[in-house]
DOVEXSE-998800 format. One record per residue: residue in three letters; x, y, z of N, C-alpha, C, CB in turn. Coordinates in steps of 0.05 Angstrom, whole numbers, plus 5000, padded with zeros to 4 digits. Atoms other than C-alpha are relative to their C-alpha. Glycine has a CB too. Example, Ala and Ser with C-alpha at 12.3 -4.5 7.8 and 13.67 -1.06 7.14 Angstrom:
<atoms>
ALA501849765000524649105156501850245000498050015025
SER498449764999527349795143498550225014500950094971
</atoms>
This chain:
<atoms>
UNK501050225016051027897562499950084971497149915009
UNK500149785027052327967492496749864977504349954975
UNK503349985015045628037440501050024969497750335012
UNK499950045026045227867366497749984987501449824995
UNK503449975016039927907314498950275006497549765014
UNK501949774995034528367335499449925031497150024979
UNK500150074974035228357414497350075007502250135016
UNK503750034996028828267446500750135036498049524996
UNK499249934974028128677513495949995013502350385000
UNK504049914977020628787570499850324985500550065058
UNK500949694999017629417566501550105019496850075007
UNK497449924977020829897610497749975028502050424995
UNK501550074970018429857678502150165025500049575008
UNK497149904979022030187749501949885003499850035027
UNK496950264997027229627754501950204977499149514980
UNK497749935019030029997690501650335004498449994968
UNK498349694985031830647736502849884999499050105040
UNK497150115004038530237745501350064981500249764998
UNK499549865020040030497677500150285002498449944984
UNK499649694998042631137658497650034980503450154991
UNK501750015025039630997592498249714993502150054977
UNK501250245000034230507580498550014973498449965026
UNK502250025020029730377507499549784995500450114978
UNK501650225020024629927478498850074983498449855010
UNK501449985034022829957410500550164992497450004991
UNK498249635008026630647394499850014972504250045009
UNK500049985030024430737321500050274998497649864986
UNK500549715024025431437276500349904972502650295003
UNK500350065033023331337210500050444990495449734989
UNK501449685022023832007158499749924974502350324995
UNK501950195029018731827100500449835008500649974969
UNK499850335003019431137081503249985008499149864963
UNK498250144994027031037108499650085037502950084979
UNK500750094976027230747178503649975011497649684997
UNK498249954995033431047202501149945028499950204992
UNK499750074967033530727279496849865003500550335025
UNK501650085002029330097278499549805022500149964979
UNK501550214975025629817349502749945007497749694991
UNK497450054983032629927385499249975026502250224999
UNK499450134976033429597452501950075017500549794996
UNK497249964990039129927492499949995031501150294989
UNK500050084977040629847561503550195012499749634998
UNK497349824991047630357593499550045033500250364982
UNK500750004966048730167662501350325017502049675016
UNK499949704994049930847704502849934998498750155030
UNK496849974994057531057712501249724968501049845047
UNK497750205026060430587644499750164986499549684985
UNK499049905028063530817581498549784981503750004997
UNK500450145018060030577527499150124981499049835006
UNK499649875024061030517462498949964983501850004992
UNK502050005023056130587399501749974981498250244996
UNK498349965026059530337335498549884989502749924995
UNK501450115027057630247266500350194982497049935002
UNK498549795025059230497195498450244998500149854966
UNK501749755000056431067174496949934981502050284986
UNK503550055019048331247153499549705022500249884948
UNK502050314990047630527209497750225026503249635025
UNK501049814983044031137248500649995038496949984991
UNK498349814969048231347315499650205006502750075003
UNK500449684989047731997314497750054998501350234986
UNK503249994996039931957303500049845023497949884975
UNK500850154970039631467368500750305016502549655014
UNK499149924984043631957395498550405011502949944989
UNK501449704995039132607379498449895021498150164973
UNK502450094985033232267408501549915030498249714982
UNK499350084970036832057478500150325012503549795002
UNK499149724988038732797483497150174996503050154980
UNK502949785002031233057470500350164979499450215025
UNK499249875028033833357401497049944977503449814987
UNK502250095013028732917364498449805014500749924975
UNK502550184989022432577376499549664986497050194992
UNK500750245017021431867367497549944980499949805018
UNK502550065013017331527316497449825009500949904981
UNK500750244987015330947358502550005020499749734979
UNK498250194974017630557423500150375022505049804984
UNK498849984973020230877492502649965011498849875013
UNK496550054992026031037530499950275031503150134961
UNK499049694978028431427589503550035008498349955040
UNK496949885000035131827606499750125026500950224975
UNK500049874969036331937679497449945013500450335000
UNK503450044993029631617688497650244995499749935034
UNK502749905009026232127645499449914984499450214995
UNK501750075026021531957596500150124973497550035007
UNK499449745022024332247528497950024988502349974978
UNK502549995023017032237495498550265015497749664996
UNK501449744979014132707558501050235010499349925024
UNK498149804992019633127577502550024996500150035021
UNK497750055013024533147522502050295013499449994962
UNK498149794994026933927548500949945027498850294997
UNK498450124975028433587621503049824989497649775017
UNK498050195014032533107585502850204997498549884968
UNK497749825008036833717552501450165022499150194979
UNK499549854985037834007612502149855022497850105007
UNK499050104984040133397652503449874991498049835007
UNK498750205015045033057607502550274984497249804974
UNK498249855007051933397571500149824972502550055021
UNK500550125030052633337491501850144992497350044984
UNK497949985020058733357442498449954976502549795003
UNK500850065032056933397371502249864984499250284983
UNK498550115015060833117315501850314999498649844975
UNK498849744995062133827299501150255018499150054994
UNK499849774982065334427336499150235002501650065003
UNK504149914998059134767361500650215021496849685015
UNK498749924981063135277406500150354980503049775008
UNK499849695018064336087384502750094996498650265016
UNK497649975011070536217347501650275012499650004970
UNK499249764981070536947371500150105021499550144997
UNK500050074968070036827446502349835011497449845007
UNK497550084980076136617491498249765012501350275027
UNK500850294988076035917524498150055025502849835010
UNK501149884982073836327583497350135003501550145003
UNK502349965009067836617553497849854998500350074983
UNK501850415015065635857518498749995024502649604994
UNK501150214968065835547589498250305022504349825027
UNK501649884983062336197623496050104982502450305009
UNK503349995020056336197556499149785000499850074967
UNK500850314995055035437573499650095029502449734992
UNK500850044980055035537644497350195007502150025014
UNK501849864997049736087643497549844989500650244989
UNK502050155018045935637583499149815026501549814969
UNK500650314986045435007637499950155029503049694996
UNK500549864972044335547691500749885021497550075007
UNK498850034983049835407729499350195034502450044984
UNK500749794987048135807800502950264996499149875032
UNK497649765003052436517793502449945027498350395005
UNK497050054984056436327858500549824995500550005025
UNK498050175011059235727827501049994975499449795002
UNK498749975008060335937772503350034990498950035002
UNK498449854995067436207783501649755002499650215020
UNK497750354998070035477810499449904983499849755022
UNK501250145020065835137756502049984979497650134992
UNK497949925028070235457698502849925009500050374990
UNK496750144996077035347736499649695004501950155031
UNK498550334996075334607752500049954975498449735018
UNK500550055027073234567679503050044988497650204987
UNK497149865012080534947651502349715012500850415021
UNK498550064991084234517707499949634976499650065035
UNK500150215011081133857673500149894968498349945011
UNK498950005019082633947603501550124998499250014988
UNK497049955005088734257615500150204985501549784988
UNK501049805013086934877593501050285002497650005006
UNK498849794968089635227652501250314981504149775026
UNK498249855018094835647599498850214985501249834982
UNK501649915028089735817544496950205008498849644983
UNK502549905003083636267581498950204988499450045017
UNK500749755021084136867539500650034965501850235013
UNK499050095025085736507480497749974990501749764997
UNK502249925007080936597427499249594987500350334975
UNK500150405009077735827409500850004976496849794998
UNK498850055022078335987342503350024987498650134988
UNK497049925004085636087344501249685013501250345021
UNK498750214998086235387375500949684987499349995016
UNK499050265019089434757352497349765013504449865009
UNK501850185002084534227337499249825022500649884981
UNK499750124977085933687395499250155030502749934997
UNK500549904972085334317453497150134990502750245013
UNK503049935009078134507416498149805011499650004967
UNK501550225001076033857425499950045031501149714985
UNK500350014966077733917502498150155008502450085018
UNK501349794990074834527505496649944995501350264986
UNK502650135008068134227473499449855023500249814975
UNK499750174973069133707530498650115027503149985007
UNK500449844974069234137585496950185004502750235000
UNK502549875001063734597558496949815005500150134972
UNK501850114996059434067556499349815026500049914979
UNK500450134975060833797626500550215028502249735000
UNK499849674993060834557654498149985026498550254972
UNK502350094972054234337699499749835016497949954997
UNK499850154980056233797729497949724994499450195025
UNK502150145010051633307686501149635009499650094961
UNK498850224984051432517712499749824967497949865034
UNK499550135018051932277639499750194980498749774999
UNK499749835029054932597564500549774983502850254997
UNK499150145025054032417501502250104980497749994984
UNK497849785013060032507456499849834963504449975023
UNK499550135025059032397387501750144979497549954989
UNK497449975014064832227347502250245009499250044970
UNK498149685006068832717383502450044990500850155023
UNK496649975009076332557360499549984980502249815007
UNK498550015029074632587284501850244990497749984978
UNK498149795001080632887256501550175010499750094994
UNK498249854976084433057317502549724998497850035040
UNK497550215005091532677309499949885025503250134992
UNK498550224985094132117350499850065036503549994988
UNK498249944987097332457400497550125026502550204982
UNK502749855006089832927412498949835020498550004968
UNK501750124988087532387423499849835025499349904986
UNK499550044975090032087472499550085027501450004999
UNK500749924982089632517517497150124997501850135007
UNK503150034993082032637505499549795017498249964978
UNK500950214980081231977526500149915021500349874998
UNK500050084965084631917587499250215013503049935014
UNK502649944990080032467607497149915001499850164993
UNK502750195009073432107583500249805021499849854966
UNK500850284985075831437624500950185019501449674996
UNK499849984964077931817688496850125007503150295015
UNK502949944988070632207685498049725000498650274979
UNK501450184995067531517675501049815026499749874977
UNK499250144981071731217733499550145022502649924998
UNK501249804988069431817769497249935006500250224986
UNK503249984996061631617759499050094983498850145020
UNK501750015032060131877698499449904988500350054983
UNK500750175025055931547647500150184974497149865004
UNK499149795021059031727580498649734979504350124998
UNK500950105021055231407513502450124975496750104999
UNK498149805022060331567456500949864978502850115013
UNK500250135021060131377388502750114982496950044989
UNK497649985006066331297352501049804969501549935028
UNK500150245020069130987292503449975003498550074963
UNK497750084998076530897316500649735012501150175010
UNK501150284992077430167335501550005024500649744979
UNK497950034979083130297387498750165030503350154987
UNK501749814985078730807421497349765013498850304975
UNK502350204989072730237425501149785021498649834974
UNK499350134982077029867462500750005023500949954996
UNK499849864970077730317523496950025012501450344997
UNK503150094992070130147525499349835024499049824977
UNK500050134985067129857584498249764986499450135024
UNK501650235016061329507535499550254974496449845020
UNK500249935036060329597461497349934998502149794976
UNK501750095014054329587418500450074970497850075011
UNK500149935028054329517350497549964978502049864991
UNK502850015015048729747304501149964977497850255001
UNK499649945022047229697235497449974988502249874990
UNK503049905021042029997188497449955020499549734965
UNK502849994975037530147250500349815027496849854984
UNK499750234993039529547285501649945023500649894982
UNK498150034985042729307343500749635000499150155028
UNK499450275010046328727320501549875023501750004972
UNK498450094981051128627382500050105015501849984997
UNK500149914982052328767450500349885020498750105000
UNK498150224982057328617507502150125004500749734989
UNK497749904989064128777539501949894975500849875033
UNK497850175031069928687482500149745008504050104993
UNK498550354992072628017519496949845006502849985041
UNK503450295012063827717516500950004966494750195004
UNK500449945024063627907449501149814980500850254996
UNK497550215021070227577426499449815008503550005003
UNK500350285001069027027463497749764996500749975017
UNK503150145001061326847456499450114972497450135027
UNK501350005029060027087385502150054978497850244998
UNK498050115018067127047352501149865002501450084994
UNK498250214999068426367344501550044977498749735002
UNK498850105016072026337281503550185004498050024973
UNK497349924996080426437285500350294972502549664996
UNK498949695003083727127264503049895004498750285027
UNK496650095013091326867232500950344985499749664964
UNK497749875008097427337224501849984994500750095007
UNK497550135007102427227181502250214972498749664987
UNK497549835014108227527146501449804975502750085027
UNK499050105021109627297073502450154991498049974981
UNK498049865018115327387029497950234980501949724978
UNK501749765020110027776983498250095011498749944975
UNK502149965001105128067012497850074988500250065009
UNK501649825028101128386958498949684990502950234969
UNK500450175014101227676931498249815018502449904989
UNK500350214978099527306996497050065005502150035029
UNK503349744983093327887008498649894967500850595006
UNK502050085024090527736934499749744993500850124976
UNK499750224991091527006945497849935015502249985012
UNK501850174980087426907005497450184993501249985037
UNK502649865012082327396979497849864978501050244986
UNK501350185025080326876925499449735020502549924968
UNK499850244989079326306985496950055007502549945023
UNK502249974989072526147003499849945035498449834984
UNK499650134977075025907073500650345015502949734999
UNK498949704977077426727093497650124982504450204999
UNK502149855005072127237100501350305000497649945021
UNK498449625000076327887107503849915003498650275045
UNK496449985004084227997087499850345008501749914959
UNK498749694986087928667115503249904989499550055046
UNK496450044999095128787092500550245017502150034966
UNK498849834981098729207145503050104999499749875023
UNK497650005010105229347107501149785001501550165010
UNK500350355010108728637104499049885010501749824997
UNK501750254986103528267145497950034991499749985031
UNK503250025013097228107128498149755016500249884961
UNK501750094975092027887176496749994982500250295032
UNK502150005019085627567157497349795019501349864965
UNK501750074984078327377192499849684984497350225002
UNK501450225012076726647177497549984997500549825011
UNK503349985013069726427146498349765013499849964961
UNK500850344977070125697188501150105024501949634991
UNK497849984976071625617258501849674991497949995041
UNK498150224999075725027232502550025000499849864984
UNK498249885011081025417194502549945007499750235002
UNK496949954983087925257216502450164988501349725005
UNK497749925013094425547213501949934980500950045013
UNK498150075021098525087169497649904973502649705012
UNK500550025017092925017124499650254985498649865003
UNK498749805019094625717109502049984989500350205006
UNK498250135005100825557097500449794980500349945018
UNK501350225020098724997051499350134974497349865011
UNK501949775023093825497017502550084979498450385021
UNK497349775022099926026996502049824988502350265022
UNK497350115014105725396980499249924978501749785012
UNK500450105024101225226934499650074977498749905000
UNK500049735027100825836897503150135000497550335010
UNK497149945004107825996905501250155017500650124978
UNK498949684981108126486962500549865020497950295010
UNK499049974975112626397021499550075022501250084999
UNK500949804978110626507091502850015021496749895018
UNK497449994974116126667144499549975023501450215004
UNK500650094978111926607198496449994998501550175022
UNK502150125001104226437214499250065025500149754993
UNK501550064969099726567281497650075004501250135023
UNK503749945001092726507300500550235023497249665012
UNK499949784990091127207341497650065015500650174982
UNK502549955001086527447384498650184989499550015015
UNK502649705011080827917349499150185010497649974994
UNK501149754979080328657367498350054986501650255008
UNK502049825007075129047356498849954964501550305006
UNK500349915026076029267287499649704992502650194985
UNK500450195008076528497269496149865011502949855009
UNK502550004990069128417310498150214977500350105034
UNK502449855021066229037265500149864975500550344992
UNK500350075023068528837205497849694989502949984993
UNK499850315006065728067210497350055012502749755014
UNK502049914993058928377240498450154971500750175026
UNK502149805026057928897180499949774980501850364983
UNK500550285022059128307131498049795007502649824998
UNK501750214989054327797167498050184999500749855027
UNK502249854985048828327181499849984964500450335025
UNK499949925023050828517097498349674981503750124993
UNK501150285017050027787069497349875012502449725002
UNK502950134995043527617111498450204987498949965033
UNK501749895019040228177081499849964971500450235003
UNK499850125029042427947014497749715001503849914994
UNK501450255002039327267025497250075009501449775016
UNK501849994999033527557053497950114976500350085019
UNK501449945027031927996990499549744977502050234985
UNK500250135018032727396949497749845004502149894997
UNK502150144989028026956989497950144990500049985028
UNK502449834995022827586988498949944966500850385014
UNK501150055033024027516909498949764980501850054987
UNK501150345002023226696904500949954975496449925003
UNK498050045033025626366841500850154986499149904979
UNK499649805018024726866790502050195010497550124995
UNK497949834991029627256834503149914997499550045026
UNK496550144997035226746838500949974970500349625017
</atoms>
């Protein structure tokens, strides 16, 4: 069911064991900024899901506090049905964690990593031994055990991060941002490890800012500035809270066609994509030949024209702008005439 505004949830109660992850009212303030404000989250066991939002909308602070890292300011929550306010070091113990960074020992072999994690999460010593080869076999590692990490290429670090952190056998990891700056190719195949361990039963939380990656999501949420502004499977999302059309079209100019519709009060976001240029509407009325209309009347040519459906990235962008202009109007209100 997807959620907008400031989602309103019960207190938690046993019903919310069903959850891997469950919170009500999840606030961390440091000083006066209120960096994760009375979040609501809900991660049913075994799904991929995905945390997006620009940066500073605080993710990776939700994401300390789920992992028992930090202490809330306010509200409740549990992880595996513990209570992160009573037994945040249970928490760290049950659960597997990716950082943004690579948090692994440069002068230790892959073989080492995955046998100083399995000791950390006190793996028992006779499983150890299979532990590390199923680990190697599933990031594909198999090649690389006496290879030193710091000698590896970026994309097989990240696996190896992966693995280390799912070394114990944990029934849900958090992975934050793990593909920044791992190419294309990297990444890929991270991912189709991530969705076979969630098709497996894993519950993976994983905050990301690639839009093609959010789309291998089973449900999305999207915060901002504390906030959980949305929330839902991509295909609710698009279809229950993006009504307005998403047109693609290919001018003779683009450059001209993109600074054109940027001056329209009818489009809320333009994108040029080398000669196409794709753009969120601001009505759900919008049609296609009254783009078309728009540009003949400024002089620009279109060659072709089509309304599209809206991925992801077209959903964030048209979220951070709506979330951006109600706060605008709200400061103004707060300031009353003399403000306007």
């Amino acid at each position: 069911m997807v959620e907008g505004g400031r989602p309103a949830a019960p207190a938690l109660t046993d019903a919310d064991d069903q959850y891997a992850v469950v919170t009500h009212g999840l606030t961390k303030r440091f000083g006066r900024i209120v960096a994760v404000d009375r979040l609501d989250l809900r991660v049913r066991r075994g799904e991929l899901y995905g945390f997006l939002g620009p940066n500073g909308a605080g993710k990776s602070t939700t994401l300390r506090m789920l992992c028992g890292i930090l202490e809330p300011t306010e509200g409740e929550g549990r992880v595996l049905g513990i209570d992160l306010r009573r037994d945040p070091e249970r928490v760290k113990s049950a659960i597997g964690y990716m950082s943004q960074r690579f948090s692994l020992y440069d002068d230790l072999t892959v073989e080492e990593n995955l046998m100083f994690y399995a000791r950390v999460y006190m793996v028992p010593r006779a499983d150890r031994a299979a532990r590390i080869q199923q680990m190697l076999r599933l990031g594909d590692l198999g090649g690389y055990p006496r290879q030193l990490a710091g000698q590896l290429s970026g994309g097989y670090r990240q696996r190896l991060a992966l693995t280390c952190a799912l070394v114990h056998g944990p029934r849900l990891v958090f992975l934050d941002e793990p593909t920044a700056g791992v190419d294309p190719v990297s990444r890929r195949t991270f991912w189709a490890v991530v969705r076979r361990l969630a098709d497996e039963g894993t519950t993976i939380l994983v905050t990301t800012h690639y839009m093609d990656e959010a789309e291998l999501c089973d449900t999305l949420g999207f915060i901002y500035q504390g906030r959980l502004i949305a929330h839902g499977s991509p295909a609710e999302i698009k279809a229950e809270t993006f009504a307005r059309p998403v047109i693609e079209l290919q001018p003779v100019d683009a450059r001209a066609a993109a600074d054109a519709l940027a001056e329209w009060d009818a489009v809320e976001e333009v994108v040029r994509a080398g000669a196409r240029v794709r753009l969120i509407a601001a009505r759900s009325d919008l049609q296609v030949g009254a783009v078309r209309d728009y540009l003949a009347a400024r002089g620009v040519r279109v060659e072709w024209a089509n309304e599209v459906e809206p991925n992801v990235e077209d959903l964030f962008v048209s979220f951070v702008d709506r979330e951006r202009k109600a706060r605008v109007r709200e400061q103004l209100r707060a300031l009353g005439p003399a403000g306007r």
